[in-house]
N, C-alpha and C positions, 0 to 999 in steps of 0.2 A: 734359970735365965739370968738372973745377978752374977752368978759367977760365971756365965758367960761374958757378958758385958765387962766383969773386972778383970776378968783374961784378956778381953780387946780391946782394954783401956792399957794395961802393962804393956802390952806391947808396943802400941803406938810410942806411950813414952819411953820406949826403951830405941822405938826408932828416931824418935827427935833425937837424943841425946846424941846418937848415931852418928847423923848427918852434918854436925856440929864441924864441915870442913872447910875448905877451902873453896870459893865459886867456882863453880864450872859453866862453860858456856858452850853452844850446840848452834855449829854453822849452821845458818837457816839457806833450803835451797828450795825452788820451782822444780815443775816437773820435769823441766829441761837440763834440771841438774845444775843450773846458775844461781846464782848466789845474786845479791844487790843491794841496796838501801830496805832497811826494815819496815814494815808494812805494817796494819794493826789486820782485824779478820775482814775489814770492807772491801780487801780489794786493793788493785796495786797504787790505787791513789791514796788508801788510807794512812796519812804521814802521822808518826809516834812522835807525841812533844819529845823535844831537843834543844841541848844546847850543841855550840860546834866549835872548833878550835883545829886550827893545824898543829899536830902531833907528830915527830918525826919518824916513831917508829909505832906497832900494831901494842907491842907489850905497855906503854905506854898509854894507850887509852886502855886498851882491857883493865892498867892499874888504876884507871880513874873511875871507871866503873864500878871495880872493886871499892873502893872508898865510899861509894854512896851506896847508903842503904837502899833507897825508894831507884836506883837506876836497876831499870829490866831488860836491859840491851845494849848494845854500841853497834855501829855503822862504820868499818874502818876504808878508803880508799888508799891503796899503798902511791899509788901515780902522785895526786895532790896531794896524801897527806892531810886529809879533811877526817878528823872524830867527832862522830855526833854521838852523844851521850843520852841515851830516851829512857823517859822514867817520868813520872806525877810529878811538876815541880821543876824539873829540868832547865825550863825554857824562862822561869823567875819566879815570882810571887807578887799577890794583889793585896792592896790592903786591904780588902773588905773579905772577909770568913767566908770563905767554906767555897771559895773562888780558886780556881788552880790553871785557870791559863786565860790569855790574853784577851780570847774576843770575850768572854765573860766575866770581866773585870771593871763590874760599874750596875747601872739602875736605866732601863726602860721606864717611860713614862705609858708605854702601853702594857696592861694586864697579859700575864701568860709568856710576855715575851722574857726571857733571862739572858741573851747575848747580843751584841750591836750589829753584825749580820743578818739578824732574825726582828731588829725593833724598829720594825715597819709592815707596809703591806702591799701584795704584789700584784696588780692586776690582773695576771694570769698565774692561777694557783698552780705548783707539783701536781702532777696526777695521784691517782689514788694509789694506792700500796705502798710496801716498804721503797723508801730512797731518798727524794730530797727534799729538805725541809724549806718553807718558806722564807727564803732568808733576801737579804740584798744583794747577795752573788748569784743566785740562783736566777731573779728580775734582772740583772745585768748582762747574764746568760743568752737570754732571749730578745729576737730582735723588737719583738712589738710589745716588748713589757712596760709596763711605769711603774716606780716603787715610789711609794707615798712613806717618807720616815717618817717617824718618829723621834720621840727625844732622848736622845743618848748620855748621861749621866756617867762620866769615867770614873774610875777612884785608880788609886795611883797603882800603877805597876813597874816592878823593880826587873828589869832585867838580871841575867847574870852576872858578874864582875869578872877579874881577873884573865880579860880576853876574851870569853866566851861570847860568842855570839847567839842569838832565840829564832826557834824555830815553834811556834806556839800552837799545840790541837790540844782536841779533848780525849786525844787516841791516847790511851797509855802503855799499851801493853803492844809486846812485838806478837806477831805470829806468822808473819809470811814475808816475800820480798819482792819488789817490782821489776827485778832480773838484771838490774842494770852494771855493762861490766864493767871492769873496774872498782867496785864497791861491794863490801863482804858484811855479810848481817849475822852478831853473832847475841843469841838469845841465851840469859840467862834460866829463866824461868818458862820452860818450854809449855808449861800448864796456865798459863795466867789467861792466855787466849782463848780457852776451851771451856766447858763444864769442868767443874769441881768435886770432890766428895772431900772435905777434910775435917782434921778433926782440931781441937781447942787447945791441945795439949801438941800442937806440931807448930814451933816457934817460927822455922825457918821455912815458912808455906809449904810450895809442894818438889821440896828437894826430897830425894831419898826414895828408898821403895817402901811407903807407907802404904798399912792395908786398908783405907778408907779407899786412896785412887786406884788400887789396884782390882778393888768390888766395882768401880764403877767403869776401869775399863774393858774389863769382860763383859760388860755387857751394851758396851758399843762397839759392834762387829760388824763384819760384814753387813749383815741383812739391814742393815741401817743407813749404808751408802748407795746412793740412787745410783742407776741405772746410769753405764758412761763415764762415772767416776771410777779412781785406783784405791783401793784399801789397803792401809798399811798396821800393822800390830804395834804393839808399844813396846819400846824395844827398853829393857834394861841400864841403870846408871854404872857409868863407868868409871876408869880415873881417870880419863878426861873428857866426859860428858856425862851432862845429868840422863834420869829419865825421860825418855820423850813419850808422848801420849799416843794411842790411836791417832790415825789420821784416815780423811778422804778428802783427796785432792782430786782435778778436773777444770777443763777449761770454766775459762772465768764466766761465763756464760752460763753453768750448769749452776754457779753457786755451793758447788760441794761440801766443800766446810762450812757453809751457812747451814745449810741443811743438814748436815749428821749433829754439829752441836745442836742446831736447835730440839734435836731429837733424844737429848739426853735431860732427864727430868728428877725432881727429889726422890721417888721410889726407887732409883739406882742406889741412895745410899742406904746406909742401915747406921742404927744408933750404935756409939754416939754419934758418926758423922754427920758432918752435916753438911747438904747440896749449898752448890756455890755457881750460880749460871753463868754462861759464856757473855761473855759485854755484849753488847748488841750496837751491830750499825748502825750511826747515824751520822748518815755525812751532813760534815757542816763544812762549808767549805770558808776558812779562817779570812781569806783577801781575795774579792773580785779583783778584776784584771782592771788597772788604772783606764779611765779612757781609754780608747784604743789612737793611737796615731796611726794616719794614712800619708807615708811616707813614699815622694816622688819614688819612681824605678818598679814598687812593689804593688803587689795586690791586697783586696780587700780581705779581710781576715776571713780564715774557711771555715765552716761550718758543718755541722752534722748532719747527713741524712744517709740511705744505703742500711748496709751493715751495724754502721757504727749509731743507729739507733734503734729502741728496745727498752723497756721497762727498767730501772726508772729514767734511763739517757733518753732526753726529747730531742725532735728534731728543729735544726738550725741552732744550734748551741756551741760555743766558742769549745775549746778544747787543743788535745796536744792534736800534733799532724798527723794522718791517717791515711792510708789508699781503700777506696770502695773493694770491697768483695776480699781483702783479705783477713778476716776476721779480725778487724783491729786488733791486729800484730803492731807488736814496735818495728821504724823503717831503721835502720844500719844508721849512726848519728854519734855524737859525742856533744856531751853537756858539761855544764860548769854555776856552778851556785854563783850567785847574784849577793845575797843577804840582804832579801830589802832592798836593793838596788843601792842606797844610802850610805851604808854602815861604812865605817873605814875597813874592818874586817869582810871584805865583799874579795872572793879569790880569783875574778878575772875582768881585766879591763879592755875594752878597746880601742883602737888606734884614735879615737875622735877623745877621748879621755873619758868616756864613760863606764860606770859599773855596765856588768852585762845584767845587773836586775833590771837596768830603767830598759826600756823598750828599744829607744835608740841605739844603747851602748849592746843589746842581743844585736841590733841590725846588723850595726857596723861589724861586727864580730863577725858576723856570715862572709860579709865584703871581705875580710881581712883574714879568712880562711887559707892558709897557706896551699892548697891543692886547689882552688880555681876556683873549684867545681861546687860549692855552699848551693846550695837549691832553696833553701828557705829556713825558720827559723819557729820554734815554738818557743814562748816567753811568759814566765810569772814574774814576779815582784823577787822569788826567791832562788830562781832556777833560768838558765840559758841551755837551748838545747838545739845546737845545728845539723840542717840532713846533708849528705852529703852520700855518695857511694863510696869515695875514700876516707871519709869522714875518722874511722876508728886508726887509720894510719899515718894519720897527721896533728898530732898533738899539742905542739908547742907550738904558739903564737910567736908574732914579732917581738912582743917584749917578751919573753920567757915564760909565759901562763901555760902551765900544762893542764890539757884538759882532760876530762875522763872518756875514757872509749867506750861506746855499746854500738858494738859489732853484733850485726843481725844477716840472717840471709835476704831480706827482703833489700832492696838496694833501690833508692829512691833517683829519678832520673834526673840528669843533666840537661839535656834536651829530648826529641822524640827520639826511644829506643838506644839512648845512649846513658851508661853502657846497654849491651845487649841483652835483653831480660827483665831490663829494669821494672818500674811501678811508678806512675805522674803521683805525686802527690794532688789529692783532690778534696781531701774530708777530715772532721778533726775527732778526736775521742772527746766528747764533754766531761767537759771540767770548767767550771765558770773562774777558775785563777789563773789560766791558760788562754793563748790566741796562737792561732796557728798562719803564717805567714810565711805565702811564697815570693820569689820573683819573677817578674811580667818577661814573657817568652816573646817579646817583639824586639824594635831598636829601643824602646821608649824605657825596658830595663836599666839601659847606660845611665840613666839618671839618675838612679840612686849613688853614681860614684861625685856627684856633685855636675855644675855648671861645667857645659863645653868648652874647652879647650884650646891650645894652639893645635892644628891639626900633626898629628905624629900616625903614623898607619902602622903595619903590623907585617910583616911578610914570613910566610910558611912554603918552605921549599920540598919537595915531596918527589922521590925519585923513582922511577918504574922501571921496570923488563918485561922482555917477551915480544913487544911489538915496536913497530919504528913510528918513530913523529907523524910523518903522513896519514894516520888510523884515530890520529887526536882529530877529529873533524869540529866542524863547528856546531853542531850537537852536541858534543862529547864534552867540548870543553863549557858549552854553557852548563851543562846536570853537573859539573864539577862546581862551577863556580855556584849555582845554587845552593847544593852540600853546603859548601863552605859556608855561603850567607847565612844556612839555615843553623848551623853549629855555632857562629859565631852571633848569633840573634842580632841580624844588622838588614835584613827582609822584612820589608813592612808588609811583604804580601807573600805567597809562595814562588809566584814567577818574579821576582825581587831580584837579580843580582847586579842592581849598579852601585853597589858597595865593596866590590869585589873584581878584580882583574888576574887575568891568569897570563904568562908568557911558556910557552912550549917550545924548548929546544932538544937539541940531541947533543950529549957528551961523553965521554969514556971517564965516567966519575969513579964508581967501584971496582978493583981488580979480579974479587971473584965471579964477576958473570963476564962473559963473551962480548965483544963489540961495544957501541955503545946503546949507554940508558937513555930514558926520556925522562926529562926534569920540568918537571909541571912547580911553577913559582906562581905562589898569591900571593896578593898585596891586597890586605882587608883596611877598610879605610876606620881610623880612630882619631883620636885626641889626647891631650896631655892629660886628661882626666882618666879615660879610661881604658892608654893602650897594656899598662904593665897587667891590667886584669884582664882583657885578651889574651893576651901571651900565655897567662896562666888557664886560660879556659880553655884554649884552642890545645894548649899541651895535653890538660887530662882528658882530650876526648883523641888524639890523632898524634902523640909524640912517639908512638911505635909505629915499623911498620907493622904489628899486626893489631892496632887500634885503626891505622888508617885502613887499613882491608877491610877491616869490620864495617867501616863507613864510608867506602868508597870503591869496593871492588865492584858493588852494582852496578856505577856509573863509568866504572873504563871499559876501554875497548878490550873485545873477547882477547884470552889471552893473558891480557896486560896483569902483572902487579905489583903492588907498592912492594920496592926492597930496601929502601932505608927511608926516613924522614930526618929534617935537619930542625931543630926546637926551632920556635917562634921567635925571631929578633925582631927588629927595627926595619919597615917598610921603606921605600920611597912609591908612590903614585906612579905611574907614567905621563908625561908630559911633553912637552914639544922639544925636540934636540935641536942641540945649539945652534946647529950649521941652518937648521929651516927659518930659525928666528932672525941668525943675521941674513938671512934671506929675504926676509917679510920685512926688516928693517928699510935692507939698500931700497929695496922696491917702492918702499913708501919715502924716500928722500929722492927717488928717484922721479916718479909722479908729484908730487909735488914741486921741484926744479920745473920739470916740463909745464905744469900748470902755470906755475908763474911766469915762464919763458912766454908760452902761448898768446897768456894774458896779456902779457908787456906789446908783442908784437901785434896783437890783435889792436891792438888801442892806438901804436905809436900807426899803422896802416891807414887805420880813421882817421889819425888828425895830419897825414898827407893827403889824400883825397880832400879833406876840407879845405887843407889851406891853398892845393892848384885851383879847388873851384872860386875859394875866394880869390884868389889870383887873378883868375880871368873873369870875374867879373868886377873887380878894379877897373882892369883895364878896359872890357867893354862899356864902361862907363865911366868915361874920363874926364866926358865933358857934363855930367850932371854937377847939379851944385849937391856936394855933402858936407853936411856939417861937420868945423874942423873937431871939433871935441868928440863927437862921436867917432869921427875918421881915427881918430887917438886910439881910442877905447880898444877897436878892432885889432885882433894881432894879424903879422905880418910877417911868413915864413916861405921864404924862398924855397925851391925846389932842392937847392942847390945844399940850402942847413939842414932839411928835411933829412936829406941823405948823408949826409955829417953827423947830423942826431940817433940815424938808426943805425950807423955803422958802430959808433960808440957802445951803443946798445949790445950789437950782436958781439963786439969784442969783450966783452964784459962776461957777458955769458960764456964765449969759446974760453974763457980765462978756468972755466970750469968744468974736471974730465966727464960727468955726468952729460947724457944727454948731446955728446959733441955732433954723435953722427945725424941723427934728427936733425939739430941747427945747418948743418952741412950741406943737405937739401931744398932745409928752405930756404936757404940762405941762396942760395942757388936759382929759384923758384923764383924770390925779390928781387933780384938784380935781372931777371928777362921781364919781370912786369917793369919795374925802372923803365929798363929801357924804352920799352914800348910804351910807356905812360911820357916819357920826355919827346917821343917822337910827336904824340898826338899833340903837346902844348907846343913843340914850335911849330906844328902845321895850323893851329888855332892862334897862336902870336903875327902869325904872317898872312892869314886871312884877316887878322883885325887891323892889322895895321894898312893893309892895302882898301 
């Protein structure tokens, strides 16, 4: 037996000496064959302390990897040029011993507690089994929680220098990747994640084909991996990759690789090796999500329930964005790291001048999505991630920030059923460092573009064949114009469309069809706030004809269909044309001349009639005594000034084209009453005198 044992101790150290080469590293993929940001065995949230730095090329961080001993991975995104460096240590150093990342860098004043996430207590406890630990993200998670702290005691932590930015867990070791594209996970040490058998004499851990791991990986085989999972052999080190271990992978759900390592025990090894166990998950989740801000335009942050909860994810719990019933799958999106939101090294900003870590500066980023169409937003302190259906084809921002793509099939909506197929966002994946935020599908969404505006409206011209103008009825054209409202979220109800006007003509616009088209023109009503993000919204649901068919062939007439559409300019309203207003004008200078005419003659009429009556009773009393001062007072207008007075009058007016032919008449009308009024006062003149 000794000289067995000193035969499988030569060897070993004949294999150390062996392996004595150059690093090799082993693209980390999902079962889907994609690659992403490196993962520890928790699952795709489990993030590997790091440091980060823009690198311009992959050989470049692979050599900075290389340089550090304690680094077990790198993270390269070729698009931004983001290297995350993961290894024990990575993300800085604490002054107090035996301390190696961020949240546990310091002293609780409560017993048992050892990180500032976890040194307090939560009203409502984790459930029971393996998951989450009682921490202060965990109480911030939930809506009806209260966390009671405790006293937190820091001791100093040095981040990285020379650029690097911290990314701080207690994960150390890579083993899997959260899929996301544009970003390539490449593992050094493809054993650190799993069980171990190693032996004391193997310097450079578990590179190389030593026969310690090699006893213990036969005898994690198949009959080990549950039911539902894929079983994979260990496949041999190459020249340019090490060895990789057994695996069993499987939806996240199954827990596969929790479950086959934990099935691996010290009786796999044999002396001298010696069992080395898989880490074990414990998510600590490093930064709850700062307050949450409730930002005009948008909704309340979404929540877990459905699918996306399950042991240990509880229900109503903040997290990334989700759709019920599709097995929290990732939706089609593109993200961009934040750092803290703070850091000067934070790689995208938005149009308001903020990091995309603070909360606002993710908002804005959505708003400022170049394809329109931004649906909502997931946001950490360290991380922006916008949904979008075109999202993975629209990268570069206003200022130059390229973002990262993760192109998925699942394609998150615009509006209802746009595009076709889509999925509403409605639920989030819990993660207490994450909030999931959509926007509000009414008018009251505009508001997130800021305070209304000078009014500027929006016009979509939209051309059809097949049918003649006379078939656009007025049913037809109202389900048009609702469409439109409802795409353009400017209906506060569903039968909503006074936001919206349509005009229907017939033109010979297109040469390749016969006769002419019918040209259906909207004009959606906007503001200077927020007509150039219409334009951009209204484009990615309806800038082809076959986006407009898609959303509009239900509501034409049989027959009809969209054959071209013209992008979204610059509206005008319809309003009152010129020719009716100087219409309404002359009319009102016109009535009003007459009023005053009316008026004038009505008045100067009365004060003839007064002054004949006073007249003739002067003179039927000529012999009373009146007094002379009072006689004074009385005015004293002849028949004769009367009619002196009101010809003035009417020549005044005739001086004016308005109104002539009316004056013409009554003009006409007063001079037979005259008459006949002068006839009566000299047959009453010549009764009183007789």
């Amino acid at each position: 037996a000794m000289g067995r044992l000193a035969t499988r101790a030569a060897l070993l150290l004949v294999c150390a000496v062996s392996v004595a080469a150059a690093d090799l590293y082993t693209l980390v993929l999902n079962d889907d064959g994609r690659s992403g940001n490196c993962r520890g065995n928790g699952g795709s949230t489990d993030k590997v302390d790091a440091k980060i730095k823009k690198l311009g090329t992959q050989v470049e961080c692979s050599a900075e990897c290389d340089r550090l001993s304690s680094c077990v991975g790198y993270t390269y995104s070729p698009v931004s040029e983001n290297c995350a460096i993961h290894g024990n240590g990575m993300s800085g150093s604490c002054s107090r011993a035996g301390k190696s990342h961020l949240d546990e860098c310091g002293t609780c004043s409560i017993a048992g507690k050892t990180t500032r996430s976890s040194c307090g207590s939560c009203s409502i406890r984790p459930s029971s089994g393996p998951g989450w630990t009682e921490t202060e993200n965990f109480c911030a998670s939930r809506l009806d929680a209260v966390w009671t702290p405790g006293v937190w005691t820091a001791s100093t932590w040095t981040p990285p220098g020379n650029g690097w930015t911290s990314e701080s867990y207690s994960t150390v070791h890579v083993h899997m990747v959260d899929g996301a594209a544009g970003a390539y996970c490449y593992d050094k040490y493809p054993y650190d994640g799993v069980a171990q058998c190693k032996s004391t004499l193997e310097t450079d851990r578990d590179q190389g084909e030593h026969l310690c791991q090699r006893e213990v990986d036969v005898k994690q085989n198949q009959t080990r991996c549950a039911l539902g999972c894929i079983f994979s052999l260990a496949t041999p080190r190459t020249e340019k990759e090490p060895r990789k271990p057994p695996s069993c992978v499987g939806r996240e759900d199954l827990k596969c690789s929790e479950k086959f390592n934990a099935k691996a025990t010290a009786d796999d090894c044999m002396s001298p090796c010696a069992f080395v166990a898989p880490p074990t998950k414990k998510p600590l989740w490093t930064a709850a999500h700062d307050p949450i801000l409730h930002l005009a335009g948008w909704e309340k942050e979404l929540r877990s329930w459905g699918d996306a909860v399950g042991n240990p994810n509880e229900k109503g719990m903040i997290g990334e964005c989700r759709v019920q019933g599709n097995g929290v799958k990732p939706l089609n999106s593109k993200w961009c790291r934040g750092v803290l939101g703070r850091a000067p090294g934070s790689t995208c900003t938005a149009s308001n001048g903020m990091s995309v870590g603070l909360q606002e500066g993710c908002a804005q980023a959505c708003l400022d999505d170049p394809s329109g169409s931004c649906v909502g937003y997931a946001h950490s302190s360290f991380s922006c991630i916008l949904y979008s259906p075109f999202a993975d084809k629209h990268l570069v921002h206003h200022n130059g920030d390229t973002w990262n793509p993760d192109a998925r099939t699942t394609e998150p909506c615009i509006s209802y059923d746009s595009p076709r197929g889509c999925k509403t966002i409605d639920t989030s994946k819990p993660d207490p460092s994450f909030i999931c935020i959509i926007l509000k599908t009414n008018p009251d969404r505009w508001l997130a573009w800021g305070p209304t505006g000078k009014r500027e409206d929006v016009s979509l011209s939209i051309i059809t064949s097949g049918v003649k103008k006379d078939t656009y009825t007025e049913d037809v054209q109202r389900a048009l114009r609702l469409r439109i409202a409802a795409l353009a979220f400017v209906n506060s109800t569903s039968d909503d469309d006074s936001q919206v006007v349509l005009t229907v003509s017939e033109k010979d616009v297109l040469s390749t069809y016969e006769g002419k088209e019918v040209v259906l023109d909207f004009v959606v009503a906007a503001n200077a706030s927020t007509v150039t993000a219409m334009k951009k919204l209204l484009d990615a649901q309806v800038s082809t004809s076959a986006m407009a068919n898609a959303h509009l062939k239900t509501f034409l007439p049989n027959k009809a269909l969209v054959a071209a559409v013209h992008p979204s300019g610059a509206g005008t309203w319809p309003g009152i044309k010129t020719e009716i207003i100087i219409i309404i004008v002359v009319s009102c200078v016109v009535a009003i001349a007459l009023s005053v005419g009316l008026a004038w003659k009505f008045l100067m009429r009365k004060a003839k009639i007064e002054a004949q009556q006073m007249h003739f009773e002067v003179s039927g009393d000529a012999h009373n005594d009146v007094d002379e001062d009072l006689h004074g007072i009385v005015p004293h207008f002849s028949i004769q000034e009367m009619e002196n007075m009101n010809k003035d009058i009417e020549s005044n007016l005739k001086s004016h084209r308005i109104g002539t032919l009316v004056f013409k008449n009554e003009e006409h009308n007063d001079i037979q009453n005259e008459e006949h009024n002068t006839e009566v006062g000299k047959k009453s003149a010549s009764l009183t005198d007789m």
